[in-house]
C-alpha positions in Angstrom: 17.8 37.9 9.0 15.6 39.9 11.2 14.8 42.7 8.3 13.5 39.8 5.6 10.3 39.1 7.8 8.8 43.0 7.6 8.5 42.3 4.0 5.0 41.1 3.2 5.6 39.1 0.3 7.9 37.1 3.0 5.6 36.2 5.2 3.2 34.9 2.8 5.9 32.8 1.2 6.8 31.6 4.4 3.7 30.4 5.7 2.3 29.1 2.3 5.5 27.2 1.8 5.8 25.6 5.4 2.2 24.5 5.0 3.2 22.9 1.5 6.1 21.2 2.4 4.4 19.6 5.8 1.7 18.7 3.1 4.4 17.6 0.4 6.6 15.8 2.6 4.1 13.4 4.3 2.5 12.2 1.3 5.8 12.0 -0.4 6.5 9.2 2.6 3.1 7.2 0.5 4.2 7.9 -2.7 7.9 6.9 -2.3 7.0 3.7 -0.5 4.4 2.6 -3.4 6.8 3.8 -5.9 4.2 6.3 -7.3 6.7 9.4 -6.2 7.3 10.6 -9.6 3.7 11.8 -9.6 4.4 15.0 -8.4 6.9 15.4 -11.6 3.6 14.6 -13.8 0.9 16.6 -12.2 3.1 19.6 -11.8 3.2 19.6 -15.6 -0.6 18.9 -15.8 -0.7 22.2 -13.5 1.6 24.1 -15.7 -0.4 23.9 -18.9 -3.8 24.7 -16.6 -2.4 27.8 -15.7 -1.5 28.3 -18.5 -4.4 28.4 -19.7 -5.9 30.4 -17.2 -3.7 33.2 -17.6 -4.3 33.7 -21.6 -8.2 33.5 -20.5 -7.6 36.0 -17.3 -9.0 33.4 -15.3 -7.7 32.6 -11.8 -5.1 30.1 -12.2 -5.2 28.1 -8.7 -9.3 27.8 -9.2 -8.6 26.4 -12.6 -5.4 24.1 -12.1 -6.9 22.2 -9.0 -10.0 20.3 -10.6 -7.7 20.1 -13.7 -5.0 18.0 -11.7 -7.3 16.7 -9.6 -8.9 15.6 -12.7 -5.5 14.4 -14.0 -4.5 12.1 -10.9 -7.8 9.9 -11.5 -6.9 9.7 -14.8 -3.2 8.4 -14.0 -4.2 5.9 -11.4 -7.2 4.7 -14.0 -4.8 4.3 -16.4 -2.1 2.4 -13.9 -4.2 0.3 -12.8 -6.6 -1.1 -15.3 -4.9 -0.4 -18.6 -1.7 -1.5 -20.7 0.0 1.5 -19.8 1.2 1.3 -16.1 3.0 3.1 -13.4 6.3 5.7 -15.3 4.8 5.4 -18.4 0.8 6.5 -17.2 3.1 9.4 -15.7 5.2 10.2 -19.0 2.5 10.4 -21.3 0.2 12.8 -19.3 3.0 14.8 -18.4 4.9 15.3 -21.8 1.7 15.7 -23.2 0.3 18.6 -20.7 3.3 20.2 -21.2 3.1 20.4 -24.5 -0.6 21.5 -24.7 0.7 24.6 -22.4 3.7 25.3 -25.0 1.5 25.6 -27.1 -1.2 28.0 -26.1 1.6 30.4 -24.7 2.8 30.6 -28.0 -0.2 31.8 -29.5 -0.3 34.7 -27.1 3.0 37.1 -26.3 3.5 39.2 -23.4 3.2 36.5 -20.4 6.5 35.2 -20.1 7.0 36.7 -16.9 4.0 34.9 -15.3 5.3 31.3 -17.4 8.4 31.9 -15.8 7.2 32.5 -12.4 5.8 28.5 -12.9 8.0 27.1 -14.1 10.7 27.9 -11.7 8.9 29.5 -9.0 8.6 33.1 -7.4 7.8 34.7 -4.0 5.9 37.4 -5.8 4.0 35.3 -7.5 2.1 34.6 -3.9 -0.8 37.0 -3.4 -3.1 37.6 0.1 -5.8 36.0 -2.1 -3.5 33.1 -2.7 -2.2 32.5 1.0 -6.2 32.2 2.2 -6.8 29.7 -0.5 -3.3 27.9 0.2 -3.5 27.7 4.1 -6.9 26.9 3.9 -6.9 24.0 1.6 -3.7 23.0 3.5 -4.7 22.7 6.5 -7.9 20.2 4.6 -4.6 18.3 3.4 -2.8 17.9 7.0 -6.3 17.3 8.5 -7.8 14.4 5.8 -4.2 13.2 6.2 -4.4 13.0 10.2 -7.9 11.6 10.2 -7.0 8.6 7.7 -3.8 8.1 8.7 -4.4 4.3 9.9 -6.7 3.9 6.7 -3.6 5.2 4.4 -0.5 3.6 6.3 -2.4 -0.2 5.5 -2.9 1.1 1.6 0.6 1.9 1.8 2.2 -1.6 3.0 0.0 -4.1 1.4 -3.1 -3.4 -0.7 -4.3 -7.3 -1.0 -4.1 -7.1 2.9 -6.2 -4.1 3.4 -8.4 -5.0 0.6 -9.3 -8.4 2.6 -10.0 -6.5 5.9 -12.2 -4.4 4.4 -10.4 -1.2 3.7 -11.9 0.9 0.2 -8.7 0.5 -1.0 -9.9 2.5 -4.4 -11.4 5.3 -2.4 -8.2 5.8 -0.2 -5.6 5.6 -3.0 -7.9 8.4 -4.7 -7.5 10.5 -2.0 -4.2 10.3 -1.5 -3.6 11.2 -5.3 -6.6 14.3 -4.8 -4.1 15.5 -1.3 -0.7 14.8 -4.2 -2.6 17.3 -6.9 -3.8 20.1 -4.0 -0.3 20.0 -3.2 1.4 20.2 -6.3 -0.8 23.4 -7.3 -0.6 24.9 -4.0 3.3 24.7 -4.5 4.0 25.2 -8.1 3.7 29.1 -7.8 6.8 29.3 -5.2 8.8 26.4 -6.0 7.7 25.7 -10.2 7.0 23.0 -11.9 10.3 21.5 -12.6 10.8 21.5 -8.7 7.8 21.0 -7.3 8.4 17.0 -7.0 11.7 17.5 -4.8 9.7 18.5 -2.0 8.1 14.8 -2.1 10.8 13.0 -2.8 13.7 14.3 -0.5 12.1 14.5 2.5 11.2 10.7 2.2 13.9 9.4 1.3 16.1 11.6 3.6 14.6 9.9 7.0 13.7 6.6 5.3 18.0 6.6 5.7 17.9 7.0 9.1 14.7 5.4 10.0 12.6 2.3 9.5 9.8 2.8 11.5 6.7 4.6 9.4 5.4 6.8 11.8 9.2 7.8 12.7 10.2 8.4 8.7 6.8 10.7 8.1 7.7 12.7 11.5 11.0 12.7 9.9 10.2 14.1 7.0 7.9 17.0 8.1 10.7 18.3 10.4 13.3 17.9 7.2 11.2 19.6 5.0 9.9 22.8 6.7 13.4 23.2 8.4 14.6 23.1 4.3 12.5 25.5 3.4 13.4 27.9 5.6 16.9 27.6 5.3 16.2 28.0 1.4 14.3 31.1 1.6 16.6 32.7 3.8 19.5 32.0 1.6 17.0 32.9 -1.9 17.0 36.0 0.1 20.4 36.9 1.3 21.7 36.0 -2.2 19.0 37.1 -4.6 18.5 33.2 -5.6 15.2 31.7 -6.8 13.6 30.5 -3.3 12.8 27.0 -5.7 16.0 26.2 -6.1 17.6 27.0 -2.9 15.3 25.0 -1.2 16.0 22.2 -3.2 20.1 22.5 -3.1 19.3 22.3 1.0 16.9 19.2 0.3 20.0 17.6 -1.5 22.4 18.6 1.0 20.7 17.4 4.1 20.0 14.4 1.8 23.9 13.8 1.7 24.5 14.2 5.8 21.9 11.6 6.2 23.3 8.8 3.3 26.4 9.7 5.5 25.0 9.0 9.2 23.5 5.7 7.6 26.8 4.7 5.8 28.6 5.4 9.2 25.8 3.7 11.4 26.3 0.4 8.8 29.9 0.5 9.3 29.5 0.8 12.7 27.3 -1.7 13.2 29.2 -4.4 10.8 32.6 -3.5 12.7 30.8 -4.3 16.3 29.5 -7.4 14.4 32.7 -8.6 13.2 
């Protein structure tokens, strides 16, 4: 296990990726609890076709995908909240339709499809030192903003008509939690894809929302769960030659099955006591 961490490209993974799934995983606890958690599916796809983009033009694709999807998350919560077209559906047609858009510009140029690949499903060597600055940089803006408005974003969470009447900016706060959602979704898409990329905020929340009830408890929780998956993952991507993407999110689905378990033993336990 030792030998993995002299590799460079290893060490970059692993501290990009712990960073992004603390980031992931606590606004995943938000986004699951508001029932916006399938944003992650639609701005990864949005991020897709920006660098996409970027790498026919030889431009730098995470300086071009973040205003893009940050760009994109306004849009879907303009379009959730003050249009016909709400919540899954907002989601669907930006996705489908960025996706499409970055289809078709690869086709019209050959000789990328190992980059395409690399975001679509993620690679370690897709991570360069350039990369990790930008990454643990704007991640540790993301754990910080996070930290700093926690009170502000845990009463936008529960009950918006509450907040709203106590004077919270309930617009300005539910903007920034979708600008933290599209950092993250860039930052992540080169190592885990963009077909992935929304496991890591949507296991970790729901793992320890089986276990526990309490907010601050479940987003604790979750951080643990998700930077303890991806290790495990990228060990195993490496002892086995796997893609680091989808062994993290196999561990994600296994630790998601020991805790259904512990909370379908605990409600047996507690209905057999009650009895």
């Amino acid at each position: 296990m030792w030998e993995m961490f002299s590799y460079p490209f290893i060490l970059r993974a692993l501290v990009v990726g712990i960073l992004v799934s603390l980031c992931s995983s606590l606004l995943g606890v938000n986004l699951v609890l508001k029932r916006y958690s399938m944003i992650g599916d639609g701005l990864s796809h949005v991020a897709f076709s920006a660098m996409a983009v970027a790498t026919v033009m030889n431009w730098a694709p995470l300086w071009v995908a973040i205003p893009v999807v940050i760009a994109a998350s306004f849009l879907l919560l303009r379009l959730s909240a003050n249009s016909r077209v709400k919540g899954d559906s907002a989601i669907a047609l930006v996705s489908t339709g960025a996706l499409a858009i970055g289809v078709f510009i690869i086709s019209m140029k050959s000789g990328i499809n190992t980059d395409i690949n690399n975001y679509m499903f993620g690679s370690v060597l897709a991570i360069s030192s350039s990369d990790v600055v930008l990454s643990v940089v704007l991640s540790l803006a993301v754990l910080a903003l996070y930290v700093i408005f926690y009170h502000k974003i845990f009463a936008v969470t529960f009950d918006e008509p509450f907040a709203k009447a106590t004077g919270i900016w309930v617009e300005g706060y539910n903007m920034l939690i979708a600008v933290l959602t599209a950092v993250t979704i860039v930052l992540g898409m080169r190592m885990i894809g963009a077909l992935l990329i929304s496991s890591l905020i949507i296991f970790p929340a729901m793992s320890s929302m089986r276990v526990f009830k309490n907010f601050r408890s479940v987003v604790i929780c979750a951080a643990v769960i998700s930077a303890v998956c991806f290790f495990a993952g990228l060990l195993i991507s490496y002892q086995y030659s796997a893609p680091t993407g989808a062994s993290v999110v196999i561990i994600h689905l296994a630790v998601f099955a020991v805790f259904c378990t512990v909370d379908w033993v605990r409600a047996k336990v507690r209905k057999f006591s009650a009895g």
